[in-house]
C-alpha positions as CSV (number, residue, x, y, z in Angstrom):
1,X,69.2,-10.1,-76.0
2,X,69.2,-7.0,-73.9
3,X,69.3,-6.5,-70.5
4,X,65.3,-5.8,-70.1
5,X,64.6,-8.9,-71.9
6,X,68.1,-10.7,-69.6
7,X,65.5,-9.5,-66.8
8,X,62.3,-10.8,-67.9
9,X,63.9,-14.5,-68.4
10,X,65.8,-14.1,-65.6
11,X,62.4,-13.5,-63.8
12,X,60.3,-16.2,-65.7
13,X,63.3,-18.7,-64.6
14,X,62.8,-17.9,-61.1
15,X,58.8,-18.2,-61.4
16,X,59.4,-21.6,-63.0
17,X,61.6,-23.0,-59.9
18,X,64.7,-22.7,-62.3
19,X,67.9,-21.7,-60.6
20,X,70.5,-19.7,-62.7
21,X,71.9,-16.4,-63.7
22,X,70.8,-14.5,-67.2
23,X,74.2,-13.2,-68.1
24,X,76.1,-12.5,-71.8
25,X,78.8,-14.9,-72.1
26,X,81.3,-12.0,-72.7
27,X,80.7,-9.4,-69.8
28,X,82.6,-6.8,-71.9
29,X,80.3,-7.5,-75.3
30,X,76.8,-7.4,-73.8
31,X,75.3,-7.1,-77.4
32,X,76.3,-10.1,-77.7
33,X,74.9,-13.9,-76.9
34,X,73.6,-14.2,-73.5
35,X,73.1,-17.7,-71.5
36,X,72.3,-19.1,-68.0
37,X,74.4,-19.5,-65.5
38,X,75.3,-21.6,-62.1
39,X,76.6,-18.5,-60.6
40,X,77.5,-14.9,-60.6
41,X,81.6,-15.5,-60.5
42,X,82.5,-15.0,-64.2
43,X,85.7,-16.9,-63.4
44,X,83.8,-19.8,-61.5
45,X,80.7,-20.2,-63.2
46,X,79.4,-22.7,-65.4
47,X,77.4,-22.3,-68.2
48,X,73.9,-24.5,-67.9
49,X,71.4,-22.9,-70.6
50,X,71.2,-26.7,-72.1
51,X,70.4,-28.0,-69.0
52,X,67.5,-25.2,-68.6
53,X,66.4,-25.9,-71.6
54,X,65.5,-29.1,-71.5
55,X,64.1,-28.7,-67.8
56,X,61.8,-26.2,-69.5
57,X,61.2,-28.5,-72.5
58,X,59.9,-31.4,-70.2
59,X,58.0,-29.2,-68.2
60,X,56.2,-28.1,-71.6
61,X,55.1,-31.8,-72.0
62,X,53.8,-32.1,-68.5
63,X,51.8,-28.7,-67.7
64,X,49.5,-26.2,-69.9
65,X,46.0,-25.7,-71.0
66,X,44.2,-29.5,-71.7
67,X,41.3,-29.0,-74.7
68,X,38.6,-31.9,-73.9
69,X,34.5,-32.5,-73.4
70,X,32.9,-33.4,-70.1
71,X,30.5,-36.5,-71.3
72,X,28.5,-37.5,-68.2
73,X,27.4,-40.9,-68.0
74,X,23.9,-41.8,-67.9
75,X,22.7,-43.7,-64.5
């Protein structure tokens, strides 16, 4: 991932109601793999990208486009 694309997720998160940081998991190597975040403080932080994950996963099952027919009923 690069940062554009960090940015875009980062911003889909935050439309979503998900809290967390897009950062690379090594600041020096941002080529490299990139995850979510409880915080900016590289020292401090904890990584929670399977937690977000699965928030977005469940949310998958709960919202979207529904396919169907309206049938009315005869009176």
């Amino acid at each position: 991932m690069d940062e554009d694309e960090a940015r875009r997720v980062a911003s889909t998160l935050r439309r979503l109601g998900i809290r967390g940081i897009v950062s690379p998991e090594d600041l020096d190597s941002p080529s490299g793999q990139w995850r979510v975040y409880d915080s900016t403080d590289p020292v401090a932080r904890r990584d929670i990208t399977d937690e977000v994950l699965a928030i977005i996963a469940g949310m998958s099952r709960k919202t979207g486009p529904t396919r169907g027919f309206v049938v009315p009923i005869p009176r």
